[in-house]
C-alpha atoms as an extended CHARMM CRD file, in Angstrom:
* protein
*
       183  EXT
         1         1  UNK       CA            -19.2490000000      -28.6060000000      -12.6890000000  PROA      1               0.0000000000
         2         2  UNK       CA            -18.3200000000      -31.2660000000      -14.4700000000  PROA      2               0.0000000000
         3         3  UNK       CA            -14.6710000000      -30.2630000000      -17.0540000000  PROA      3               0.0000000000
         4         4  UNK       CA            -14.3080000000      -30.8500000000      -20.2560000000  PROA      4               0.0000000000
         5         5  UNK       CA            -10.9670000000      -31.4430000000      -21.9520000000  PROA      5               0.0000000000
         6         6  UNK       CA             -8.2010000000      -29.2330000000      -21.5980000000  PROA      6               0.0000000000
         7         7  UNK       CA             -6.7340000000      -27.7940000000      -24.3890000000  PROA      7               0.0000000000
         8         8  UNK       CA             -3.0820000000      -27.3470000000      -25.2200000000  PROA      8               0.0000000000
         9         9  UNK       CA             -1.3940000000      -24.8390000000      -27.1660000000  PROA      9               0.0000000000
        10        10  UNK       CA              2.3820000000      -26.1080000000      -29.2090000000  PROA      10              0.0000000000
        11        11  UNK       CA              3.7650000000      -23.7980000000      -30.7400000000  PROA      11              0.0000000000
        12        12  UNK       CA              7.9020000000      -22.4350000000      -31.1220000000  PROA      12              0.0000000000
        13        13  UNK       CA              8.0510000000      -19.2170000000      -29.4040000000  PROA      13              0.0000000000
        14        14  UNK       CA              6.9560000000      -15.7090000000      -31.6030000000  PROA      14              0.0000000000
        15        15  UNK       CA              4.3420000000      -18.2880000000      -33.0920000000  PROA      15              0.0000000000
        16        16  UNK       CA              1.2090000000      -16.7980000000      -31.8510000000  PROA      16              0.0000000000
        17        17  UNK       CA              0.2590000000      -18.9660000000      -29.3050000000  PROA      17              0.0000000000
        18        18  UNK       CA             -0.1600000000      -16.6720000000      -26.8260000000  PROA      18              0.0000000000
        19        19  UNK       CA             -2.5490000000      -14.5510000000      -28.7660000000  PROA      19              0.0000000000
        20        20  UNK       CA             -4.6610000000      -17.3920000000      -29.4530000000  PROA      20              0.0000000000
        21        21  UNK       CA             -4.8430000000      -18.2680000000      -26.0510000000  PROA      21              0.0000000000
        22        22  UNK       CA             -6.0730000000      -15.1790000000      -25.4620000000  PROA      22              0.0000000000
        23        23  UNK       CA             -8.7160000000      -15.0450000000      -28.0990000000  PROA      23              0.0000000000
        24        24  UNK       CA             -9.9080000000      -18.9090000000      -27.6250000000  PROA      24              0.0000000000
        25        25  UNK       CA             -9.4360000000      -18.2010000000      -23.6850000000  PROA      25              0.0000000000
        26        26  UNK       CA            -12.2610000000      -15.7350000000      -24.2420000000  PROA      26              0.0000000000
        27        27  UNK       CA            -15.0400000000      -17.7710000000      -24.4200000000  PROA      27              0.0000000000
        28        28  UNK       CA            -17.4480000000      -17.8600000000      -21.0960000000  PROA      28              0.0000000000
        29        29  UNK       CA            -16.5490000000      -21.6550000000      -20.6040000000  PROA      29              0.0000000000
        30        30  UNK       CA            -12.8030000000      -21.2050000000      -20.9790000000  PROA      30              0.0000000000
        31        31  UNK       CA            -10.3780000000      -20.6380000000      -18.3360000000  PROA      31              0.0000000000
        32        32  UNK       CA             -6.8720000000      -18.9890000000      -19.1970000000  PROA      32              0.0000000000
        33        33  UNK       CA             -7.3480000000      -16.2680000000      -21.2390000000  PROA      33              0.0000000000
        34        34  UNK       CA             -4.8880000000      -13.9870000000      -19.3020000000  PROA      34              0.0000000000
        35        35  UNK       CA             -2.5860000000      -17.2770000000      -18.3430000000  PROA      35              0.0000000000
        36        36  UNK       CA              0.8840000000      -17.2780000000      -18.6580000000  PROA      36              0.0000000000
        37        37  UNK       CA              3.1480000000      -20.2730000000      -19.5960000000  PROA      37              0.0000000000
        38        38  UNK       CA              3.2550000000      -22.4420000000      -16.6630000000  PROA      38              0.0000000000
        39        39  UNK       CA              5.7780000000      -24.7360000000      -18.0190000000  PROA      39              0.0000000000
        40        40  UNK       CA              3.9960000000      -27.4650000000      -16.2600000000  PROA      40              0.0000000000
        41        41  UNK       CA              6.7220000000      -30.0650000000      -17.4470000000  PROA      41              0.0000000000
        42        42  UNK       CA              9.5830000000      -28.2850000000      -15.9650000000  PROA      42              0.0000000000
        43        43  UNK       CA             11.0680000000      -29.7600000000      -12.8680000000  PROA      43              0.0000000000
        44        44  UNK       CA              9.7340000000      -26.8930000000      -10.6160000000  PROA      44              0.0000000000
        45        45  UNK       CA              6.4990000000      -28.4860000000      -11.3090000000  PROA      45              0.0000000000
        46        46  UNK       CA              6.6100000000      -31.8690000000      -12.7490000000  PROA      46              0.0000000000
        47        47  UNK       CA              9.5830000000      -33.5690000000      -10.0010000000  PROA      47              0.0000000000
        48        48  UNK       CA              9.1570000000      -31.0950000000       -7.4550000000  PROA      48              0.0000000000
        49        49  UNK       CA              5.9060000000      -30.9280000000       -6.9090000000  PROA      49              0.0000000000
        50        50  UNK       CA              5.6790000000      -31.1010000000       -3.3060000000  PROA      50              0.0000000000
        51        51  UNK       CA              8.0850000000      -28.3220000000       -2.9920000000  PROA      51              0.0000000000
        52        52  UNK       CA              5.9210000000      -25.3260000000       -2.5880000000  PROA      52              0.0000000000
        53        53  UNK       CA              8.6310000000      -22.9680000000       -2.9170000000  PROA      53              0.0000000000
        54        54  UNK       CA              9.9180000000      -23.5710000000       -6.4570000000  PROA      54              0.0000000000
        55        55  UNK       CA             10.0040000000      -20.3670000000       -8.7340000000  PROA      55              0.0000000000
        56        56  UNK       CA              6.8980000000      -21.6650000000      -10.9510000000  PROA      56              0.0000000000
        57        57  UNK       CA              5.2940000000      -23.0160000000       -8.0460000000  PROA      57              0.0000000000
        58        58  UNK       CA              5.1330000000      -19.3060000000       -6.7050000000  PROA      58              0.0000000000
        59        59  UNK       CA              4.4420000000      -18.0840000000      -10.0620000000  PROA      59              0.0000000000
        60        60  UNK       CA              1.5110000000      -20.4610000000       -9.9380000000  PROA      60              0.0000000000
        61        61  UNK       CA              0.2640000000      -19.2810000000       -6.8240000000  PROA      61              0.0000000000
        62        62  UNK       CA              0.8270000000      -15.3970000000       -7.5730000000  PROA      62              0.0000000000
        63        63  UNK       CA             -0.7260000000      -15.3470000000      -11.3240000000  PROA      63              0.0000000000
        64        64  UNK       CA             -3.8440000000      -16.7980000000      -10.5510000000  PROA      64              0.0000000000
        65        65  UNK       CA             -4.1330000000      -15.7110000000       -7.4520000000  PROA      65              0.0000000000
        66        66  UNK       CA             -4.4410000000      -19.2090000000       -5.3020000000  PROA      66              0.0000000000
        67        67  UNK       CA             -3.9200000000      -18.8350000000       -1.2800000000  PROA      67              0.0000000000
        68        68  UNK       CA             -1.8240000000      -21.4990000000        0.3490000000  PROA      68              0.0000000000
        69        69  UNK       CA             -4.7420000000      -22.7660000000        2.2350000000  PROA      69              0.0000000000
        70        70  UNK       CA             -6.0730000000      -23.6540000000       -1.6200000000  PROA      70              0.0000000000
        71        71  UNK       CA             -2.9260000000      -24.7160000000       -2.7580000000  PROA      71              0.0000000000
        72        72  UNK       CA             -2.2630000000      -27.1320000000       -0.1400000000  PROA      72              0.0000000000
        73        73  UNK       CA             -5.9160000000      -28.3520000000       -0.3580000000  PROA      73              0.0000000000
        74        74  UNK       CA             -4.9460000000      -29.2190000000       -3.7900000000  PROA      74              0.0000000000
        75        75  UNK       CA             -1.6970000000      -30.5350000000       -3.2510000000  PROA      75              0.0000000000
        76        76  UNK       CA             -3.1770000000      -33.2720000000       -0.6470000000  PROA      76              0.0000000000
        77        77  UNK       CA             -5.2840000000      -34.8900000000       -3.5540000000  PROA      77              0.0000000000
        78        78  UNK       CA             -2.3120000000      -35.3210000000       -5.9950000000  PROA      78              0.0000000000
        79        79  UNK       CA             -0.2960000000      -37.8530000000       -6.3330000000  PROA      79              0.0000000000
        80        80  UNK       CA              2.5400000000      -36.5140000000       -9.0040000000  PROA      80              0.0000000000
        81        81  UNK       CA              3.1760000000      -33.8670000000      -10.4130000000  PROA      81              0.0000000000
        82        82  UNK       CA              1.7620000000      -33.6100000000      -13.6720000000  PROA      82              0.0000000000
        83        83  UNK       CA             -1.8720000000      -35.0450000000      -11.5930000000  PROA      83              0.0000000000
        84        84  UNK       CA             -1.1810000000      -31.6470000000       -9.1890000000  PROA      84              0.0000000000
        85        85  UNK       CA             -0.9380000000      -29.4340000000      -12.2060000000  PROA      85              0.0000000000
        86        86  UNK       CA             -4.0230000000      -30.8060000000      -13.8320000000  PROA      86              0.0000000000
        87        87  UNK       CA             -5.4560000000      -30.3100000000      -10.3340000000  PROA      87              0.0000000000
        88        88  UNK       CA             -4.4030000000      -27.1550000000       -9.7740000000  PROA      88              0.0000000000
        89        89  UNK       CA             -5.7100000000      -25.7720000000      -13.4380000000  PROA      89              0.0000000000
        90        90  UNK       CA             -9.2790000000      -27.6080000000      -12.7860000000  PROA      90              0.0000000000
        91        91  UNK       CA             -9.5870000000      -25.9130000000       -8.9760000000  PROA      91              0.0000000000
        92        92  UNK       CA             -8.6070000000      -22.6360000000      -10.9020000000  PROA      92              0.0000000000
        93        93  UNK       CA            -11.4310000000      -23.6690000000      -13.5930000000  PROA      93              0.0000000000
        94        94  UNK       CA            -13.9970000000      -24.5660000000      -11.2610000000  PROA      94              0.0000000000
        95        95  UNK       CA            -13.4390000000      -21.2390000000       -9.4760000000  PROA      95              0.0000000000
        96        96  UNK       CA            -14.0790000000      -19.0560000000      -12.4130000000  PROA      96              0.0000000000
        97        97  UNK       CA            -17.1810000000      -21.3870000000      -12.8800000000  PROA      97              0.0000000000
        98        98  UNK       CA            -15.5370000000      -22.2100000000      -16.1270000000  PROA      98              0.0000000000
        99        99  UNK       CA            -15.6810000000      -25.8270000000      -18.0530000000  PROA      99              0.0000000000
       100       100  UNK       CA            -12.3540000000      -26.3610000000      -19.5870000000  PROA      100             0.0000000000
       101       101  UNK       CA             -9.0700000000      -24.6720000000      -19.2070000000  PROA      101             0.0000000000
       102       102  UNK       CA             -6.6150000000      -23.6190000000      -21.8950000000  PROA      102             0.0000000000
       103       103  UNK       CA             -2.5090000000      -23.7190000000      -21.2880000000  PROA      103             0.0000000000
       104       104  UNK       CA              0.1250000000      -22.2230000000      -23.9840000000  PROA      104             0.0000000000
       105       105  UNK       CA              3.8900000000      -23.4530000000      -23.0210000000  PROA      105             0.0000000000
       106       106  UNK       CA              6.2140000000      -22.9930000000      -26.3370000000  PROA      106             0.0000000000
       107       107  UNK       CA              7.5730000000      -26.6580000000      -24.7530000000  PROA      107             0.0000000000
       108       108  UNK       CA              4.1160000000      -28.5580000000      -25.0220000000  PROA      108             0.0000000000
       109       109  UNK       CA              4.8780000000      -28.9920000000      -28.8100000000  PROA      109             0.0000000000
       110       110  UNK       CA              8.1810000000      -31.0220000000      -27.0480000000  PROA      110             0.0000000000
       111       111  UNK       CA              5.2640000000      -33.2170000000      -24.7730000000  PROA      111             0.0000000000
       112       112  UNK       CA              3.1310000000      -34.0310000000      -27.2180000000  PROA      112             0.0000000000
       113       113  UNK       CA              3.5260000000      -37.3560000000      -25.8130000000  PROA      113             0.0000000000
       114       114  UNK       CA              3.3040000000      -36.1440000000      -21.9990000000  PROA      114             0.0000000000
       115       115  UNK       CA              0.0640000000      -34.9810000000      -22.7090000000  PROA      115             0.0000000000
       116       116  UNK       CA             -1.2090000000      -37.7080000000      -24.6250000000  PROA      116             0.0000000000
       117       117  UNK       CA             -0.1350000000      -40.1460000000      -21.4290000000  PROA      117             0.0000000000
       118       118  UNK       CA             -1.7800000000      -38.0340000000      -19.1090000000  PROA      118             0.0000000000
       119       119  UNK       CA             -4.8040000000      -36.5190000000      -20.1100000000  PROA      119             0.0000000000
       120       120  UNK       CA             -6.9100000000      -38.9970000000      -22.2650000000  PROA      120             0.0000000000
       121       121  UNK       CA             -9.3440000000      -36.2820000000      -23.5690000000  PROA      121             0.0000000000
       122       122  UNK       CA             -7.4680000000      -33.1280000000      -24.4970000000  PROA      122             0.0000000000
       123       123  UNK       CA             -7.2960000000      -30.6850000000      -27.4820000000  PROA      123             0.0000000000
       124       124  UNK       CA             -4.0780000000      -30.1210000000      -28.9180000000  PROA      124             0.0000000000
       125       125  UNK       CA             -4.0010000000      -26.7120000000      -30.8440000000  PROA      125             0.0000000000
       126       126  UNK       CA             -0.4840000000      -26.1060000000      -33.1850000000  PROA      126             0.0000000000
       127       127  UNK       CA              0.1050000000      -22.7760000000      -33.5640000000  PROA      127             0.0000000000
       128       128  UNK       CA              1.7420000000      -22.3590000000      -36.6330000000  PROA      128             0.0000000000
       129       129  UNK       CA              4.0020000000      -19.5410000000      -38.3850000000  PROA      129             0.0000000000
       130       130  UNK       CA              6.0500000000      -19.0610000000      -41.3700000000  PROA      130             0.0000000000
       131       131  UNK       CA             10.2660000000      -19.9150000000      -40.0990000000  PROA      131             0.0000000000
       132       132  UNK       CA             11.1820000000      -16.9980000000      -41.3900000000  PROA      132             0.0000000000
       133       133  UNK       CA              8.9000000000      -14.9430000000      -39.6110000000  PROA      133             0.0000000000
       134       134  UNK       CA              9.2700000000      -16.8380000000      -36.3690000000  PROA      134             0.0000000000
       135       135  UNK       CA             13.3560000000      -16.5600000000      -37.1430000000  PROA      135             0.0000000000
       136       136  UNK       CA             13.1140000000      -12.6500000000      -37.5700000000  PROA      136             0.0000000000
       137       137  UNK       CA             10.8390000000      -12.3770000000      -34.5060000000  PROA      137             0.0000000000
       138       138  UNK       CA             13.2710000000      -14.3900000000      -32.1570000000  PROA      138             0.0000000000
       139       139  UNK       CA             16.1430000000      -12.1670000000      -33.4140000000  PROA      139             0.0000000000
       140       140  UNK       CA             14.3160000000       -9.0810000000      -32.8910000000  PROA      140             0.0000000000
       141       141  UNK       CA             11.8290000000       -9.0690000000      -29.9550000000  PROA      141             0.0000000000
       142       142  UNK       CA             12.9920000000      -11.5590000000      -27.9360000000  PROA      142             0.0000000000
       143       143  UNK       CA             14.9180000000      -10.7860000000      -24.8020000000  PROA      143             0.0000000000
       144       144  UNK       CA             15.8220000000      -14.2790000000      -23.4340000000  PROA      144             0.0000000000
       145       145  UNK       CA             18.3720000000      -17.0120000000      -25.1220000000  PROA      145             0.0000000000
       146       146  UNK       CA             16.6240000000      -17.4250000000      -28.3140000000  PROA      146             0.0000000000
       147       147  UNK       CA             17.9020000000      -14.3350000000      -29.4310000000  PROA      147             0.0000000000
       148       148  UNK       CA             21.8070000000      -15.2060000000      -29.7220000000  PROA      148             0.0000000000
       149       149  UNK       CA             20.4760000000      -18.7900000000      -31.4520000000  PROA      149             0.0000000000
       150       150  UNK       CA             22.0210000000      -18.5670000000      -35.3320000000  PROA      150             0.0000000000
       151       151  UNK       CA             19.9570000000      -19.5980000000      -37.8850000000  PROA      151             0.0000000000
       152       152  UNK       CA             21.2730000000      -23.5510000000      -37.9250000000  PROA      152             0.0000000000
       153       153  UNK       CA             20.3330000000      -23.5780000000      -34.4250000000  PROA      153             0.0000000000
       154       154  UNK       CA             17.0860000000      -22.3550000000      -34.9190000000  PROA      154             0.0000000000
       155       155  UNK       CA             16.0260000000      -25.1170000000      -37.6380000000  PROA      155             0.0000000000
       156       156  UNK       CA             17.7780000000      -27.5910000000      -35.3210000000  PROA      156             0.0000000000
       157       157  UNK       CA             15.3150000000      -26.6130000000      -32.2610000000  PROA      157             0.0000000000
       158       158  UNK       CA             12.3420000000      -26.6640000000      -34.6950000000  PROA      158             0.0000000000
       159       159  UNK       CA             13.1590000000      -30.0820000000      -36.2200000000  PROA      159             0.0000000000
       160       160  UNK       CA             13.7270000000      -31.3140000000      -32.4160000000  PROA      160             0.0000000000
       161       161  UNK       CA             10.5520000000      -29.8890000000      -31.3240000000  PROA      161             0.0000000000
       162       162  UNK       CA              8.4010000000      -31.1290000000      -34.4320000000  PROA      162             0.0000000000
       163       163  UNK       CA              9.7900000000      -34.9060000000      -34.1630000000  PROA      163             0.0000000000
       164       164  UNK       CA              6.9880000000      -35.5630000000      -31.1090000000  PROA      164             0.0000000000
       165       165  UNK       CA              4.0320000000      -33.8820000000      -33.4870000000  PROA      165             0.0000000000
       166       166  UNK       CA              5.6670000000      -35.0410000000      -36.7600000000  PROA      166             0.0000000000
       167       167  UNK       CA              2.5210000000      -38.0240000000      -37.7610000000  PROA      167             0.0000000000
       168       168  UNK       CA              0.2170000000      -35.2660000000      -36.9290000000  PROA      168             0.0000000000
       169       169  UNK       CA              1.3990000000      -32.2850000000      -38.7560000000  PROA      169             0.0000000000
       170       170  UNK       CA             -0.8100000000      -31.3950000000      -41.7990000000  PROA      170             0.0000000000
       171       171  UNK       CA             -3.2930000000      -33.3660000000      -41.1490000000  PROA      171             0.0000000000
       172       172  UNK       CA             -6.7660000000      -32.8950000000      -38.3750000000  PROA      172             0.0000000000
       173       173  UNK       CA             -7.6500000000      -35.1670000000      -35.8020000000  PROA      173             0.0000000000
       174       174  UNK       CA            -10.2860000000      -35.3300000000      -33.1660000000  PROA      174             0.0000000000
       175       175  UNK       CA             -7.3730000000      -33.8700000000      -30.8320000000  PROA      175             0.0000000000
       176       176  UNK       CA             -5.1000000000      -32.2060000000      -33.1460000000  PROA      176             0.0000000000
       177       177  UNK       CA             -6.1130000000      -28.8900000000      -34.9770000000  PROA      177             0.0000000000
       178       178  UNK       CA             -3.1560000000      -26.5820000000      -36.7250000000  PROA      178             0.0000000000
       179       179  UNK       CA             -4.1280000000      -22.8940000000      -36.9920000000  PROA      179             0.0000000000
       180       180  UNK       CA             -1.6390000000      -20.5400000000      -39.0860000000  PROA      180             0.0000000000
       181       181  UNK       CA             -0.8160000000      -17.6270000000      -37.7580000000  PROA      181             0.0000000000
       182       182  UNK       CA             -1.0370000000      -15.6900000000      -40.6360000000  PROA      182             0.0000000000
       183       183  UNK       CA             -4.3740000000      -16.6140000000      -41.1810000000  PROA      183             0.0000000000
């Protein structure tokens, strides 16, 4: 099978990013409807690739369910990190006899430019959401550090994260489609 594109979800956390990976990961030729965020950019992944005992690189392993016979296999034909992850997703991809994977980190809106170094063809969806929705929603049901963040340090994380999408936002592209969440 030959893969198409992946497809990245940004998005700020409590956007709705996971919920439209689940609905867009739905369709027969689209792997990652039940994925989790990989954080494929993190260390665990990205530097220490070769380490196969990193927390995400078990994660990895455990969530979509990859024996380390596989995952070595894989491993051998990399040669970074970021090439093992895309490896790693299109083995996963290829053994659902699916064409094109889908991944939904909150910190892909932050490597916007990662992405665009590293995969030439990709989709890059931006879940969006109303602040103060996405505000009340961190405060609220979130259970991790975004829910001591005060209201200054919540537009300060957005404007960070936006800076890397900031010529795309409003606008379409052949690689960059916004979706609101309220619609």
């Amino acid at each position: 099978i030959k893969l198409k594109a992946p497809i990245f979800i940004g998005r700020q956390s409590k956007s709705g990013g996971s919920l439209l990976r689940s609905l867009i990961g739905r369709h027969p030729t689209i792997f990652g409807e039940t994925g989790f965020e990989t954080g494929w950019f993190f260390d665990d992944i990205n530097k220490n690739w070769k380490d196969n005992n990193t927390k995400r690189q078990i994660w990895l392993r455990e969530w979509f369910e990859v024996n380390q016979k596989d995952y070595n296999a894989v491993k051998l034909k990399s040669i970074s990190g970021i090439d093992f992850f895309n490896n790693f997703m299109s083995f996963c991809t290829a053994r659902e006899n699916k064409k094109r994977w889908i991944e939904n980190s909150p910190g892909n809106i932050s490597h916007f430019d990662l992405i665009q170094d590293n995969w030439k063809e990709f989709k890059f969806i931006h879940s969006v959401r109303d602040y103060k929705d996405t505000y009340a929603s961190w405060k609220t049901k979130n259970f991790g550090t975004l829910r001591d963040k005060t209201v200054h340090e919540f537009v300060s994380i957005v404007k960070d994260s936006y800076r890397h999408i900031e010529n795309y936002i409003g606008s379409e592209t052949e690689f960059y489609t916004e979706v609101k969440y309220e619609d």
